[in-house]
C-alpha positions as CSV (number, residue, x, y, z in Angstrom):
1,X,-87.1,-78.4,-36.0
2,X,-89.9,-79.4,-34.2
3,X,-91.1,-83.0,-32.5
4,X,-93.9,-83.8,-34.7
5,X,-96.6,-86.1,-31.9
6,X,-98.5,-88.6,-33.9
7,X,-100.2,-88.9,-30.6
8,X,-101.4,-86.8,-28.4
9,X,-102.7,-87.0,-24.6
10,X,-103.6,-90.1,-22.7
11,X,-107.0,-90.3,-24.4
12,X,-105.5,-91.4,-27.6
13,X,-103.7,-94.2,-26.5
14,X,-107.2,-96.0,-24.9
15,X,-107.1,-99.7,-26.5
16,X,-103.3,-99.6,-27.5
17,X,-101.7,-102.9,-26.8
18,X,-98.3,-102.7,-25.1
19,X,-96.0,-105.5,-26.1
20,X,-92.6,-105.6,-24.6
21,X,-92.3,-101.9,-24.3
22,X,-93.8,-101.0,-27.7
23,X,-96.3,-98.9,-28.2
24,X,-99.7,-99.1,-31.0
25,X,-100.1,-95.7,-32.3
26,X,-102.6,-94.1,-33.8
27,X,-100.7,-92.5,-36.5
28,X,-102.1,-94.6,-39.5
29,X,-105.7,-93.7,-40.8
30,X,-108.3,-96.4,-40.6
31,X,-109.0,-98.4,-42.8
32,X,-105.4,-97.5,-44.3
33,X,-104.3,-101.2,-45.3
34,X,-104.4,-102.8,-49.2
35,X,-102.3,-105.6,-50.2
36,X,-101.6,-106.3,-53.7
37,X,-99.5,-109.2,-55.4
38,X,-96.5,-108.3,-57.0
39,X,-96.6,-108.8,-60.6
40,X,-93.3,-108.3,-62.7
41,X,-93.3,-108.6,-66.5
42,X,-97.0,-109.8,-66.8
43,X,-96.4,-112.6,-64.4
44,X,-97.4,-113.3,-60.6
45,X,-94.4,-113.6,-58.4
46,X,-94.1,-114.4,-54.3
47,X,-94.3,-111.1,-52.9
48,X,-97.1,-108.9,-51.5
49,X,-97.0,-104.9,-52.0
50,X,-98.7,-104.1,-48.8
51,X,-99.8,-99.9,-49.1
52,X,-100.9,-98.1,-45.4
53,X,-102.1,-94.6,-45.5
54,X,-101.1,-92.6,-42.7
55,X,-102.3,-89.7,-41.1
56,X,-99.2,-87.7,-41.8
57,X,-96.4,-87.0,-44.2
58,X,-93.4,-89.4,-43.7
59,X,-90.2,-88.0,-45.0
60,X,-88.2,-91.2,-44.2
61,X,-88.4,-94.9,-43.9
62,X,-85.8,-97.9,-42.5
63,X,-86.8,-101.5,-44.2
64,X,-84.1,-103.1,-42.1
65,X,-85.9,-101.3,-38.5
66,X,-89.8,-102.7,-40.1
67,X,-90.8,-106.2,-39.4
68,X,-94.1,-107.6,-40.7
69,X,-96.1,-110.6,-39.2
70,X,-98.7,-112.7,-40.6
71,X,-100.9,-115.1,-39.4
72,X,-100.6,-118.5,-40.4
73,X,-103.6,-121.5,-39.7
74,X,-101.9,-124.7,-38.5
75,X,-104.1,-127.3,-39.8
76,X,-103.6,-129.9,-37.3
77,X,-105.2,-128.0,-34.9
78,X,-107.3,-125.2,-36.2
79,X,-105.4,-122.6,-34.5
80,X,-103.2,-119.4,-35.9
81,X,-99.8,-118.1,-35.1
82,X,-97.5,-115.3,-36.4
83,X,-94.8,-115.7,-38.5
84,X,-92.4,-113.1,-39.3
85,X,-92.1,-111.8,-43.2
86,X,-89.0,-110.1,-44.6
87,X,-89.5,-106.7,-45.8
88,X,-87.5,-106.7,-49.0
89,X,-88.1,-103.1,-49.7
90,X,-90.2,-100.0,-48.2
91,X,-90.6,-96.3,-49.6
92,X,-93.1,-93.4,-48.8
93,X,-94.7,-90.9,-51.4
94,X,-96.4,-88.4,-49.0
95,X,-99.0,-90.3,-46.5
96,X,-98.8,-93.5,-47.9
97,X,-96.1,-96.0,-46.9
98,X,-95.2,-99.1,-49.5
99,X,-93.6,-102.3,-48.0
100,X,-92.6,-104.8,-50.6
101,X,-92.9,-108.4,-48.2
102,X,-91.5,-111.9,-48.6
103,X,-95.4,-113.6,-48.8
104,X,-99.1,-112.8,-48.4
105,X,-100.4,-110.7,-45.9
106,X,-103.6,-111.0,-44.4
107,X,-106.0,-109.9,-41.8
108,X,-104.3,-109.8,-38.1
109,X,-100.9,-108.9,-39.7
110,X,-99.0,-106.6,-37.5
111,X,-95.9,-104.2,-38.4
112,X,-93.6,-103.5,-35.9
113,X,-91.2,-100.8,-36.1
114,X,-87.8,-100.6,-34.6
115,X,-86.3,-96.7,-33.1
116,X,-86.4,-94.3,-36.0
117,X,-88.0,-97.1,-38.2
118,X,-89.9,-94.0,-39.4
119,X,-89.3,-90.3,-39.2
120,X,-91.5,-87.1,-39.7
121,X,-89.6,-83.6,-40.1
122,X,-86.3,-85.7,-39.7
123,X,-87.3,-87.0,-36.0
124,X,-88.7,-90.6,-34.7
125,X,-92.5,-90.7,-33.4
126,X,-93.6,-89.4,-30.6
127,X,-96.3,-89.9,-27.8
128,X,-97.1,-87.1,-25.4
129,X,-93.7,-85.0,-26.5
130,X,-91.6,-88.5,-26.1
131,X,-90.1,-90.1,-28.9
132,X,-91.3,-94.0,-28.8
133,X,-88.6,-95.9,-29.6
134,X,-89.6,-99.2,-30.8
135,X,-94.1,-99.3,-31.7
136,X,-96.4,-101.8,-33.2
137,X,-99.0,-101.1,-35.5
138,X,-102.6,-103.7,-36.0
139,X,-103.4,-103.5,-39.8
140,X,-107.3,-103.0,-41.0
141,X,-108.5,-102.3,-44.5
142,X,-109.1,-104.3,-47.3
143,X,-107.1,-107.3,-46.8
144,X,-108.3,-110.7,-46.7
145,X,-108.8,-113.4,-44.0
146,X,-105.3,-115.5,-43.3
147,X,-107.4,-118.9,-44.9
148,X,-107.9,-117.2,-47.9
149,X,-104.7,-115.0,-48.6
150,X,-102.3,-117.4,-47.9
151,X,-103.0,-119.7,-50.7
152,X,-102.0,-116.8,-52.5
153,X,-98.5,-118.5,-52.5
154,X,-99.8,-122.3,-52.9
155,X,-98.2,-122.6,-56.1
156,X,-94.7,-124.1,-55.7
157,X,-92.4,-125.2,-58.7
158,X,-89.3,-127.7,-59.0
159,X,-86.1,-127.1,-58.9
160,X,-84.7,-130.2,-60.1
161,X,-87.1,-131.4,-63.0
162,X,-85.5,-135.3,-62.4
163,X,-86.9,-135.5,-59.0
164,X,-90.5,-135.5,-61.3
165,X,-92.1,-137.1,-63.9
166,X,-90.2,-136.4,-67.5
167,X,-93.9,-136.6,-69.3
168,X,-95.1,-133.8,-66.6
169,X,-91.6,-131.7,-66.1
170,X,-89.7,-132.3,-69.5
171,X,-85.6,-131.4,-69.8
172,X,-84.4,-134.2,-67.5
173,X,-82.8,-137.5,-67.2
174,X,-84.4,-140.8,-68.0
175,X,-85.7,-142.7,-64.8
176,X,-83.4,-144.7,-62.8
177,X,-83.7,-148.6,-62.6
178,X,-81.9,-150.7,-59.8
179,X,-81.2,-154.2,-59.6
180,X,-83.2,-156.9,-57.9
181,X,-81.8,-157.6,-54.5
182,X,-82.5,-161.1,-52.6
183,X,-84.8,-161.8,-50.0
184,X,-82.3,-161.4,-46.9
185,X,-81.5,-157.8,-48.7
186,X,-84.8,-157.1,-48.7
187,X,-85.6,-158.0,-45.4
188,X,-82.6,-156.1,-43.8
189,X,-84.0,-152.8,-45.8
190,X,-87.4,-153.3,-44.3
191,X,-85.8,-153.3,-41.0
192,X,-84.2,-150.6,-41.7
193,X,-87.1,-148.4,-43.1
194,X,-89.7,-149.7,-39.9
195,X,-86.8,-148.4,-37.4
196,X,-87.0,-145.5,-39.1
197,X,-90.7,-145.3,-38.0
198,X,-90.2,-146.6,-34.7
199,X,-87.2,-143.3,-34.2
200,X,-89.7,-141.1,-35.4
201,X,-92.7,-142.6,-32.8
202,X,-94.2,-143.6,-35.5
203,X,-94.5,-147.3,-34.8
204,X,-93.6,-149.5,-31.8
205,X,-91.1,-151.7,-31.3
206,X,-93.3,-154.7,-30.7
207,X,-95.0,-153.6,-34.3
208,X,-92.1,-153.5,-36.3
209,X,-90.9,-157.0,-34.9
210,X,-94.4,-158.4,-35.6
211,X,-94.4,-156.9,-39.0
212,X,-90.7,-158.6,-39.7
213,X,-92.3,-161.9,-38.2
214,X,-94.9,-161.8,-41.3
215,X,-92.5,-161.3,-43.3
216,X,-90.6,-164.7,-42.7
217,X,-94.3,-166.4,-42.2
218,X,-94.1,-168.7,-44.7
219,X,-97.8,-169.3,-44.9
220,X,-98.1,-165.2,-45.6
221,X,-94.9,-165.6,-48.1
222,X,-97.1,-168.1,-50.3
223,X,-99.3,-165.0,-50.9
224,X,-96.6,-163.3,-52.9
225,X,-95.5,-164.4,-56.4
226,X,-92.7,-163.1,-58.4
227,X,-92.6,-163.6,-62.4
228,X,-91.3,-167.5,-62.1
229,X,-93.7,-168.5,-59.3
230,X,-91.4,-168.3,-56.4
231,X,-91.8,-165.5,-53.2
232,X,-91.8,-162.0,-54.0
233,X,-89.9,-160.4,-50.9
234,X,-90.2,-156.9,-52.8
235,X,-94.3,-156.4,-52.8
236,X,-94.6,-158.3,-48.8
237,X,-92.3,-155.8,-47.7
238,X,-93.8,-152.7,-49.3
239,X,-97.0,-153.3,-47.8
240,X,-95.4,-154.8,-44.4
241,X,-93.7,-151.3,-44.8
242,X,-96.5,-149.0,-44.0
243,X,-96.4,-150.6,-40.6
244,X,-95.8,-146.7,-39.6
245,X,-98.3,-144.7,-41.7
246,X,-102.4,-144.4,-42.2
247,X,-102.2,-147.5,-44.1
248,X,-101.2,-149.7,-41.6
249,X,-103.8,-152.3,-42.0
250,X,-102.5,-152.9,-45.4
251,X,-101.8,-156.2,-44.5
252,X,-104.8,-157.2,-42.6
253,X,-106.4,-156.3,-45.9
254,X,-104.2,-158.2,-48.5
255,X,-103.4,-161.5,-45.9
256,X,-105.5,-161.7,-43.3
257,X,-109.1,-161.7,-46.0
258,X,-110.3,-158.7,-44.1
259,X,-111.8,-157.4,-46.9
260,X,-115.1,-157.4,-48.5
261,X,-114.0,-160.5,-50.5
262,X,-113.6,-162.2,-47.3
263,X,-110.2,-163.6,-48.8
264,X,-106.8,-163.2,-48.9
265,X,-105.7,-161.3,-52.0
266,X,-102.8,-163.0,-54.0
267,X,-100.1,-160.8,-54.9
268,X,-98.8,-161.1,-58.4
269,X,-95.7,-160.3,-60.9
270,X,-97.6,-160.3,-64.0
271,X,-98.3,-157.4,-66.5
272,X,-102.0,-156.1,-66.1
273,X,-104.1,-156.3,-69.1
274,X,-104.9,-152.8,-68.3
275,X,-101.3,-151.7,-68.9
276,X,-101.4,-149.8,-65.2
277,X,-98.8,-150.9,-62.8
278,X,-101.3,-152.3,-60.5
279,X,-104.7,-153.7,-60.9
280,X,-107.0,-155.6,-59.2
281,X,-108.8,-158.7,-60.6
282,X,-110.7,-161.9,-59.7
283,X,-109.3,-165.4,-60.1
284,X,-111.6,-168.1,-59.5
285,X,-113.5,-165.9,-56.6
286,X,-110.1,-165.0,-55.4
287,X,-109.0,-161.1,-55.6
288,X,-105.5,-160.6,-56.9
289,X,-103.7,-157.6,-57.4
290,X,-101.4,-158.0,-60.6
291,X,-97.9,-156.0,-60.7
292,X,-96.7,-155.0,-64.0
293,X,-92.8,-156.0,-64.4
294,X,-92.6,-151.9,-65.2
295,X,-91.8,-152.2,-61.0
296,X,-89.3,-154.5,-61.1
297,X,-86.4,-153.2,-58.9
298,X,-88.5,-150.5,-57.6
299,X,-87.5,-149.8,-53.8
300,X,-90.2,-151.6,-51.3
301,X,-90.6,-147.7,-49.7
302,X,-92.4,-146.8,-53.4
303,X,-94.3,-149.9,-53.8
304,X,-95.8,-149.7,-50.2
305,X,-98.5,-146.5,-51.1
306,X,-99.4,-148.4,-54.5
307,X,-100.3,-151.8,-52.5
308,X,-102.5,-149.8,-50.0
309,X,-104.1,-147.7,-53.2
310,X,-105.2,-151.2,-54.3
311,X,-106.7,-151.9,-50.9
312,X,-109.3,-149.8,-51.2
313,X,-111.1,-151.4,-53.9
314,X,-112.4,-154.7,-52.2
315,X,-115.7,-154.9,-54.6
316,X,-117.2,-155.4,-57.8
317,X,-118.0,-151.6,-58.6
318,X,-115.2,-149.0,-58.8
319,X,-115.9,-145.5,-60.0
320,X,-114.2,-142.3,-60.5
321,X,-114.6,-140.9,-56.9
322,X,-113.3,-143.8,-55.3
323,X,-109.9,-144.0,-57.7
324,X,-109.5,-140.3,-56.6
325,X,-109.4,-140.9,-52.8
326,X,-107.5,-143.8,-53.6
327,X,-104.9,-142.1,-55.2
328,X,-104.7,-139.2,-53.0
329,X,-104.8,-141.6,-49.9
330,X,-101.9,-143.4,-51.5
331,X,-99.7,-139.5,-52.2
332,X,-100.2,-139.1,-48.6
333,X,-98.9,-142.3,-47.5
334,X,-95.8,-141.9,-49.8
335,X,-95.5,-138.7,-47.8
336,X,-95.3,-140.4,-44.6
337,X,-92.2,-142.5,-46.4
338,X,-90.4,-139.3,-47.0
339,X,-90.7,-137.8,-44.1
340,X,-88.6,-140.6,-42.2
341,X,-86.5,-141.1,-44.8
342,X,-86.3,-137.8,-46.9
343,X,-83.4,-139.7,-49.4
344,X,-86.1,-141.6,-51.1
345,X,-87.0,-138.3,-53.3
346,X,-84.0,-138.6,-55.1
347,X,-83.8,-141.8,-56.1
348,X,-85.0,-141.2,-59.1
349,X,-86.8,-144.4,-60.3
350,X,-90.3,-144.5,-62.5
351,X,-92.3,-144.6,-59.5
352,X,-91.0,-142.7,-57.0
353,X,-90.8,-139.3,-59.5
354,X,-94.5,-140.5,-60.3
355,X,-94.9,-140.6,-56.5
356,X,-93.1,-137.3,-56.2
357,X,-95.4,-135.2,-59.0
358,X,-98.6,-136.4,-57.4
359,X,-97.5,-134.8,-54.0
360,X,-96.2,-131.7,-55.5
361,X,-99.8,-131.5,-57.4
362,X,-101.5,-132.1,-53.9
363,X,-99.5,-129.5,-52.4
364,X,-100.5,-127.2,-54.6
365,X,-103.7,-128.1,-54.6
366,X,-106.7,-127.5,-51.8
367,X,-109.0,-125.0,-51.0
368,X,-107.8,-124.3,-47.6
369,X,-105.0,-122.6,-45.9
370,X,-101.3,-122.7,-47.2
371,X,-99.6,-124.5,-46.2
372,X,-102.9,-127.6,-45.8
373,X,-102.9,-130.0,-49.1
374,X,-106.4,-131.1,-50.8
375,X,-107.3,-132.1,-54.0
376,X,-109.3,-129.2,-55.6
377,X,-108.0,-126.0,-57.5
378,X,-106.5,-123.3,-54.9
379,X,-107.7,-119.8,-55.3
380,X,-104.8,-118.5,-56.9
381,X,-103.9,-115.2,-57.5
382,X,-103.6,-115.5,-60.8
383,X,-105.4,-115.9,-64.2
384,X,-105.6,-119.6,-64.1
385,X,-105.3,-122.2,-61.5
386,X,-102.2,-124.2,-61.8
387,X,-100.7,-127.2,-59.9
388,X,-98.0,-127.4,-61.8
389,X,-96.1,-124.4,-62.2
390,X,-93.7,-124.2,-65.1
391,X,-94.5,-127.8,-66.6
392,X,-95.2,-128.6,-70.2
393,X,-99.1,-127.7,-69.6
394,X,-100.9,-126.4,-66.6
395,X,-103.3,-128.6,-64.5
396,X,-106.1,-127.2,-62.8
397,X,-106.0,-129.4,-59.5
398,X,-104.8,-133.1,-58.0
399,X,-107.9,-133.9,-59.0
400,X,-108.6,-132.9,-62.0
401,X,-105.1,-134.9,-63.0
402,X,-105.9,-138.0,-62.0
403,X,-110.0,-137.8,-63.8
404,X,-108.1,-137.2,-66.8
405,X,-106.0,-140.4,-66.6
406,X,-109.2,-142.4,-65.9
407,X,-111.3,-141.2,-68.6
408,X,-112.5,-144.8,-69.2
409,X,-114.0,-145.2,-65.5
410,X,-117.2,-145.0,-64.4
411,X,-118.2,-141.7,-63.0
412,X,-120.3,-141.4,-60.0
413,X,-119.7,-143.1,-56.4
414,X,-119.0,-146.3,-55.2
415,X,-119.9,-148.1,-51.5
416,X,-117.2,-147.0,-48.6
417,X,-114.9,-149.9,-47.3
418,X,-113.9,-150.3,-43.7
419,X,-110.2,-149.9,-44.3
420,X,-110.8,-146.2,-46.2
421,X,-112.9,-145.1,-43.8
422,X,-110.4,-145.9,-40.7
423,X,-107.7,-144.3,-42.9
424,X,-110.1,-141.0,-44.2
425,X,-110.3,-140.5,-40.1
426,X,-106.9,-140.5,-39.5
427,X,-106.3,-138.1,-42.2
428,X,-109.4,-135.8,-41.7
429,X,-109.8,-136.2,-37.5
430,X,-113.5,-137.4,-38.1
431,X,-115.4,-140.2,-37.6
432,X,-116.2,-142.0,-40.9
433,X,-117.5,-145.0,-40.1
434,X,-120.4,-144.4,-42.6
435,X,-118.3,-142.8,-45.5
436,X,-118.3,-144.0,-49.4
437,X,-116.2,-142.8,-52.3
438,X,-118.3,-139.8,-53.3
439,X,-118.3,-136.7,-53.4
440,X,-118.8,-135.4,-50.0
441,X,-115.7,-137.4,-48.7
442,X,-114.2,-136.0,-51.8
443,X,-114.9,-132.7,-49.9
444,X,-114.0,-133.7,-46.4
445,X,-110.8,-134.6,-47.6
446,X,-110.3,-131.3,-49.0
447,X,-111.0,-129.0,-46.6
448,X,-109.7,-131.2,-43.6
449,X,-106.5,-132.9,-44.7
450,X,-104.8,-132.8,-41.5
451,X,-102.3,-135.3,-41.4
452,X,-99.2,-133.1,-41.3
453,X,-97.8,-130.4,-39.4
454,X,-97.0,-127.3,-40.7
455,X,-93.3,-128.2,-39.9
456,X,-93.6,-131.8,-41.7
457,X,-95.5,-129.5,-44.8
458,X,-92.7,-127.5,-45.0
459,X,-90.1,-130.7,-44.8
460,X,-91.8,-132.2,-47.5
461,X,-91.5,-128.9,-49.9
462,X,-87.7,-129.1,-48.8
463,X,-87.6,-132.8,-49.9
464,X,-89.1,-132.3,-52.8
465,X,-86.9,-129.1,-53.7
466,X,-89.8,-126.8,-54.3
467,X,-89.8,-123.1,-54.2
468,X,-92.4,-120.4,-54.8
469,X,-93.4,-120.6,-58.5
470,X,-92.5,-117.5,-60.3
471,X,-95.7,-118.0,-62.5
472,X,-96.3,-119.6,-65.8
473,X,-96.9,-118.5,-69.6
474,X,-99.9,-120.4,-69.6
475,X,-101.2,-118.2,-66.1
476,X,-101.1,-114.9,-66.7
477,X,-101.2,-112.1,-64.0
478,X,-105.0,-111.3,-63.5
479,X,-105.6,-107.4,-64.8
480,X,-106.9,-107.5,-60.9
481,X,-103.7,-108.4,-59.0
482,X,-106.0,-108.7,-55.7
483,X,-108.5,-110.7,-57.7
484,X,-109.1,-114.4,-56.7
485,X,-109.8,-116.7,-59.4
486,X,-111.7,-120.0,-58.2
487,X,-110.8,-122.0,-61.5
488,X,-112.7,-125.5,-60.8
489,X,-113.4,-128.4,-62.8
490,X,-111.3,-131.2,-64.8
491,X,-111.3,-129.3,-68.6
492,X,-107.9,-127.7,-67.3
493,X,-106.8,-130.9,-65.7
494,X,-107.1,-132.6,-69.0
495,X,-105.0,-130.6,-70.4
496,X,-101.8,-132.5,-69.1
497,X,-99.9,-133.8,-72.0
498,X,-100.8,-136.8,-74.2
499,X,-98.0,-138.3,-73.2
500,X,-98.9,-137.6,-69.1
501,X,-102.2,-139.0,-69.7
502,X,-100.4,-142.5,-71.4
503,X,-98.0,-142.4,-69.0
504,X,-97.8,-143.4,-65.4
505,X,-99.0,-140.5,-63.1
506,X,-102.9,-142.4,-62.9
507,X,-101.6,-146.2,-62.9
508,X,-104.4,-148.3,-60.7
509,X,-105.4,-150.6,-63.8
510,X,-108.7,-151.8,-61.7
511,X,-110.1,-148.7,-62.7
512,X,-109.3,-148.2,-66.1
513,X,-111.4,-151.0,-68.0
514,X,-114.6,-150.2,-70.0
515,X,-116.5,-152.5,-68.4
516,X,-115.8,-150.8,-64.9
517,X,-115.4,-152.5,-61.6
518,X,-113.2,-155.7,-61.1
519,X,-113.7,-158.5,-62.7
């Protein structure tokens, strides 16, 4: 039986790449490549059917000697590297081979075939009579650019419904509540939680011991009111606690008067008229940020991102843009918690599964690049945009969740404040010294989120216990499979449950009032 030569002479090979003894050969036509998403009883699941014409008939294929690799964009630095794909399953029919692959597959994908990977008349590949052993092979065709395909996959679902929010993922247990501790308790967990910053780099030593230092100030302590009037060590220590993330001037905000108030804010136990957990108001010209007694007993590591949420609005005029930066600001800070202490996920309480749904909604949100986070609707391929896989109702986007808790609010923009803008620059790598809650920051923030690494993205879907979202009865498979659908806007968003929307995913009370802004 003859040597069938997919190549032949010199001349063919001019422009194949040699990597580590493989060859590129020429034996697939061009453009050969589609890539389809694998859609199993009407519903989208995490697998790509990548089809490559060839130039002849393949009688045999080994999925175990086939590796695929993709391209992936690392946010953090704008630059793409390969990562290897399992090939689940592969199968010719004539000239056309069928891989069935572990995740999307874009443009620069390469497949690299082991000796005897494939066979033609019952013998390996040849070039110039010689069988090649190992080869590599460039895909073209009609596949799309690695920014675009990879959010095929940005849609990832729980696994344990009580790490979220009951009114959002329904079927679990009632949210924990723990018992107040005293103030040395408290202190010795904040010391704790900043050393966990200071392991990770995160924050000096000479920080963490100044931030502990203000925390036994008594002339900051007086700032801090629990319901009977005496210190609060719970709400100084959650914002002294993000000493070690973006929101690190917290407490230059709420003690110091750096604000646009030019006054300390007093922090204090008492239920907001608005009903939120948190809300900003004036007393007598001085700002105060009211906690609802719904916190009470609520680890310092959760209250910390809702304290630097209610930093950002230092003025008399607080609209809709502004309390969705805010809140998105504030996911990503709880982030930074998890990632030094990843136990925190599953503690269970009110607002740490709040804390918990808002990220999952963020990572599956974002117009950009699996595995970057935004706040818009990813172009899914699937009927209907969904950030929330498998929940009671779908949501189109991060934002489009929290506009449809603050339906009261004023729409429209609202005047940037220093301490936004230095932590909008730390998340996006810009300068935003001239920012304000609007819609182009709205923007900036969701094409350059770039706050984590892909390693730390991909800790944080571990934390979290997310996997790839099978798809949902309320998304059905596109009659396109390879069609992107760009679902935008809040309608879907609203959507949420009734009881999601009177709940506690949206709880900044400062926005909530009819009469808009603080006062």
């Amino acid at each position: 039986m003859r040597r069938r030569e997919f190549i032949r002479g010199a001349g063919a090979l001019a422009g194949a790449a040699v990597v580590g003894g493989a060859v590129s050969t020429g034996a697939f036509a061009r453009p050969g490549a589609t890539v389809q998403q694998v859609v199993e009883g009407g519903r989208p699941q995490p697998r790509s059917l990548l089809t490559v014409r060839t130039v002849d008939t393949i009688d045999h294929v080994d999925p175990e000697r086939i590796h695929v690799s993709v391209p992936v964009v690392d946010p953090t630095v704008d630059e793409t590297t390969m990562r290897g794909v399992e090939v689940i399953d592969a199968s010719v029919v004539g000239k056309t081979l069928r891989l069935v692959v572990d995740g999307p597959v874009s443009q620069g994908a390469v497949l690299s075939f082991g000796e005897r990977g494939l066979s033609v008349d019952g013998q390996g590949l040849s070039v110039d009579g010689q069988e090649t052993g190992s080869f590599i092979h460039a895909l073209d065709g009609s596949l799309e650019r690695p920014e675009r395909a990879t959010q095929w996959f940005k849609a990832y679902e729980p696994t344990d419904v009580d790490l979220f929010d009951p009114r959002v993922y329904r079927g679990g247990t009632l949210p924990r509540q723990y018992p107040v501790a005293d103030t040395a308790t408290v202190r010795t967990r904040l010391a704790a939680h900043l050393d966990r910053f200071v392991d990770r780099g995160r924050l000096t030593v000479e920080d963490r011991d100044a931030s502990l230092a203000r925390f036994d100030d008594p002339d900051v302590r007086r700032l801090f009111v629990d319901h009977d009037g005496e210190f609060d060590p719970y709400t100084l220590a959650g914002v002294l606690a993000n000493a070690g993330t973006i929101a690190r001037g917290i407490d230059a905000v709420l003690v110091d008067g750096e604000n646009r108030f030019g006054r300390p804010y007093t922090v204090r136990r008492q239920p907001p008229p608005s009903g939120g957990l948190m809300e900003v108001r004036i007393d007598d010209g001085d700002p105060v940020i009211l906690v609802s007694p719904r916190l009470d007993g609520e680890p310092i590591a959760a209250l910390a991102p809702l304290l630097a949420h209610e930093g950002f609005h230092q003025d008399l005029t607080v609209g809709l843009h502004e309390e969705v930066i805010a809140t998105y600001l504030e996911t990503l800070v709880w982030a930074e918690h998890l990632l030094v202490n990843p136990t925190l996920a599953r503690l269970g309480t009110r607002a740490i599964r709040r804390a918990n749904t808002l990220l999952l909604l963020a990572l599956n949100s974002g117009s950009r690049a699996f595995p970057e986070m935004g706040l818009r609707a990813a172009p899914h391929r699937q009927g209907v945009a969904n950030a929330a896989p498998n929940a009671a109702e779908p949501v189109a986007d991060f934002a489009a969740v929290v506009e449809s808790r603050y339906l009261r609010t004023l729409p429209g923009s609202s005047p940037g404040v220093p301490f936004a803008q230095q932590v909008i620059s730390q998340v996006t790598g810009t300068s935003t010294a001239a920012l304000d809650f609007d819609v182009d920051t709205l923007g900036l923030l969701d094409e350059r989120t770039r706050l984590f690494s892909t390693e730390e993205l991909l800790a944080l879907l571990a934390t979290l216990e997310l996997r790839p979202a099978t798809g949902t009865a309320e998304a059905p498979a596109s009659t396109d499979p390879v069609a992107v659908s760009d679902a935008t806007g809040s309608d879907e968003g609203a959507g949420i449950h009734a009881d999601a929307q009177a709940g506690h995913l949206g709880d900044c009370g400062t926005c909530q009032r009819t009469a808009g802004g603080i006062g």
